[in-house]
C-alpha positions in Angstrom: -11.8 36.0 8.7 -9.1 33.8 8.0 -8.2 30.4 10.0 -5.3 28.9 10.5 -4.9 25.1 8.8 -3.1 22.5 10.8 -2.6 20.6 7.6 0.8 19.0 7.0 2.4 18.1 3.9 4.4 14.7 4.0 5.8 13.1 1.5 6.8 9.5 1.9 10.6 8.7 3.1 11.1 5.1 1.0 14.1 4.9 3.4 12.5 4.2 6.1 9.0 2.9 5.3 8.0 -0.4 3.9 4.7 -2.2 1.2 5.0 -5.7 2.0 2.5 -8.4 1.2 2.0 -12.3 2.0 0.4 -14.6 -0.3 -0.5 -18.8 0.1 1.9 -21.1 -2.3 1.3 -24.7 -1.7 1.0 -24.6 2.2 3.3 -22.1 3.3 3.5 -18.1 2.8 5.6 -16.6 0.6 6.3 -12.7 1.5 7.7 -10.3 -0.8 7.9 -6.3 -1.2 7.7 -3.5 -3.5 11.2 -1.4 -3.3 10.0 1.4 -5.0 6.8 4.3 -4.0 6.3 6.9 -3.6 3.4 9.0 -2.4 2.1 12.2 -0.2 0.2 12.5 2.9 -1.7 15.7 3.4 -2.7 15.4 7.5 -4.7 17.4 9.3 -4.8 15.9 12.7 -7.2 18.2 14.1 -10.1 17.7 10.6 -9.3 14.7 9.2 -12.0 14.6 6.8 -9.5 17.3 5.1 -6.9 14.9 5.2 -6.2 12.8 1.8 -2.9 9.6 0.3 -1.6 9.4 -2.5 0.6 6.4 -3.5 2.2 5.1 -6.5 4.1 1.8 -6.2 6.4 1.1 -9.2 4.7 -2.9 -9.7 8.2 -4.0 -11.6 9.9 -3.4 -8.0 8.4 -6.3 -6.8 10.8 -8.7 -4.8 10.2 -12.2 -3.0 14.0 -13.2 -3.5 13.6 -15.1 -6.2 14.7 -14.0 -9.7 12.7 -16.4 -11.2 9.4 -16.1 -9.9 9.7 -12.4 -9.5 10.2 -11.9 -13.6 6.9 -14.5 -13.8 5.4 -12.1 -11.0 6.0 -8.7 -14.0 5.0 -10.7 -16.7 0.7 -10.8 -17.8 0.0 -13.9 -15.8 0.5 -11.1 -13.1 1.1 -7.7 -12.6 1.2 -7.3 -16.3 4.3 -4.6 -16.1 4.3 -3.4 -19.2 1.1 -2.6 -19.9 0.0 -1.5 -16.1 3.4 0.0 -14.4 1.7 1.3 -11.4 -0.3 -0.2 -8.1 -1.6 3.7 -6.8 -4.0 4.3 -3.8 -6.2 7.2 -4.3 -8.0 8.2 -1.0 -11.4 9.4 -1.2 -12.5 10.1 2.7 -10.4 10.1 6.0 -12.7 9.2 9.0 -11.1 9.6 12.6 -12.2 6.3 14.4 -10.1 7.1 17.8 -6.9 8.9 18.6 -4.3 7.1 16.7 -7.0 5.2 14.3 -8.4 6.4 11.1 -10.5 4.7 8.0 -9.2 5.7 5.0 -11.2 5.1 2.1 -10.3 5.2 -1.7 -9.4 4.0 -5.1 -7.0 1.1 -5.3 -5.7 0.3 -8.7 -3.3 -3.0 -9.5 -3.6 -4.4 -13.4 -5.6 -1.9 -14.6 -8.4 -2.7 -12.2 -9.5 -0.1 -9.9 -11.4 -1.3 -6.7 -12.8 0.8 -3.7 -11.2 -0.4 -0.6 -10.8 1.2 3.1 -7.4 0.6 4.6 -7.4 0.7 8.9 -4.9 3.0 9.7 -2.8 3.9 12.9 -1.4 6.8 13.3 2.2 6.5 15.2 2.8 10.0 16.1 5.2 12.8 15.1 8.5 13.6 15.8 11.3 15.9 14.8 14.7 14.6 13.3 18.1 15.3 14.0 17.6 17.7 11.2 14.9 19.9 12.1 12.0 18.4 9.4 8.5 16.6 11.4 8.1 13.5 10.5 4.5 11.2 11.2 4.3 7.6 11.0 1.6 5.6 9.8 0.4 1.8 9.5 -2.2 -0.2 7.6 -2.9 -3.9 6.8 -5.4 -4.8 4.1 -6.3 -8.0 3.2 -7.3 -8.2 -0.7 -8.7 -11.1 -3.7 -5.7 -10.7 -6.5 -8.7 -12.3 -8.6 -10.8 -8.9 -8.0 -7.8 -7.2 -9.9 -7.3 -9.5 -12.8 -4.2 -11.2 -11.4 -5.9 -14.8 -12.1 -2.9 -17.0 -13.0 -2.4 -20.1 -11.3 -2.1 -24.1 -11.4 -3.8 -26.9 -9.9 -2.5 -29.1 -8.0 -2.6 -33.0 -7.9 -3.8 -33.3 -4.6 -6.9 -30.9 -5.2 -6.6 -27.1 -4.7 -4.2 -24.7 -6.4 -0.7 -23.3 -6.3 -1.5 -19.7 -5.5 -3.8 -18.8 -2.7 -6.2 -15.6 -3.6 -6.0 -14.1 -0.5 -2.9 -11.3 -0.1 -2.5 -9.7 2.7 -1.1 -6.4 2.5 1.1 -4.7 5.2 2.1 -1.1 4.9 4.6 1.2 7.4 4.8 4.5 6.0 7.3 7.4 8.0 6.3 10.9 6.3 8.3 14.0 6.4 7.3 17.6 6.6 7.6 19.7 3.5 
């Protein structure tokens, strides 16, 4: 007997989702973003313990809107972007924790270090474009230590305490469409 999957294949529409972060400089926050991912969702709303993400993030699309710091931010105080192109997510379980919230546990690589983290995730819905295709939409916000990755640079300051806070908050909106 053969049953019928509910699973959908999305892949992620750059156009209309976002990776953001927030890090501490001094004693404000400066945000930034990464322009360029990509990634696929396979949902299954109904068993989502089948479910599984995949993301690559291009690091060298990083952007704070500032030229300067954002070429510091490629080099290997940082991100290293030569050597370690890519940021990717891996997801390694998919636990439904109430109707539009889900854990979703995996591998998250920046630098060359790859960490086990769980992003909280809600789940937005589904709808249908003006063009036929299903799209989902999904959010997440993980707060991470750039040390635990190898991003370690940073300068201390006169006053006591450092330039760079190690504390980056991550903020992701991610609108799938149905392949």
């Amino acid at each position: 007997m053969t049953t019928a999957t509910t699973t959908k294949t999305l892949v992620i529409d750059k156009a209309h989702s976002e990776a953001v972060f927030q890090v501490r400089h001094l004693i404000t926050k400066v945000r930034g973003r990464f322009s360029d991912f990509s990634g696929q969702i396979e949902f299954d709303e109904e068993r989502p313990d089948v479910s599984s993400v995949t993301v690559t993030i291009d690091a060298a699309s990083i952007d704070t809107n500032e030229p300067d710091r954002d070429k510091h931010l490629r080099s290997d105080d940082f991100f290293g972007v030569e050597h370690h192109p890519n940021i990717t997510f891996q997801s390694t379980r998919v636990v439904k924790k109430h109707a539009t919230s889900f854990e979703v546990a995996g591998n998250l690589t920046i630098h060359g270090v790859t960490k086990t983290v769980t992003l909280p995730v809600t789940f937005l819905g589904v709808a249908k474009d003006p063009w036929g295709k299903d799209r989902a939409g999904f959010e997440a916000e993980i707060t991470i230590n750039r040390k635990d990755y190898g991003l370690a640079w940073n300068a201390a300051l006169e006053t006591g305490g450092f330039l760079v806070g190690d504390e980056v908050k991550i903020s992701l909106s991610i609108q799938g469409v149905a392949q």
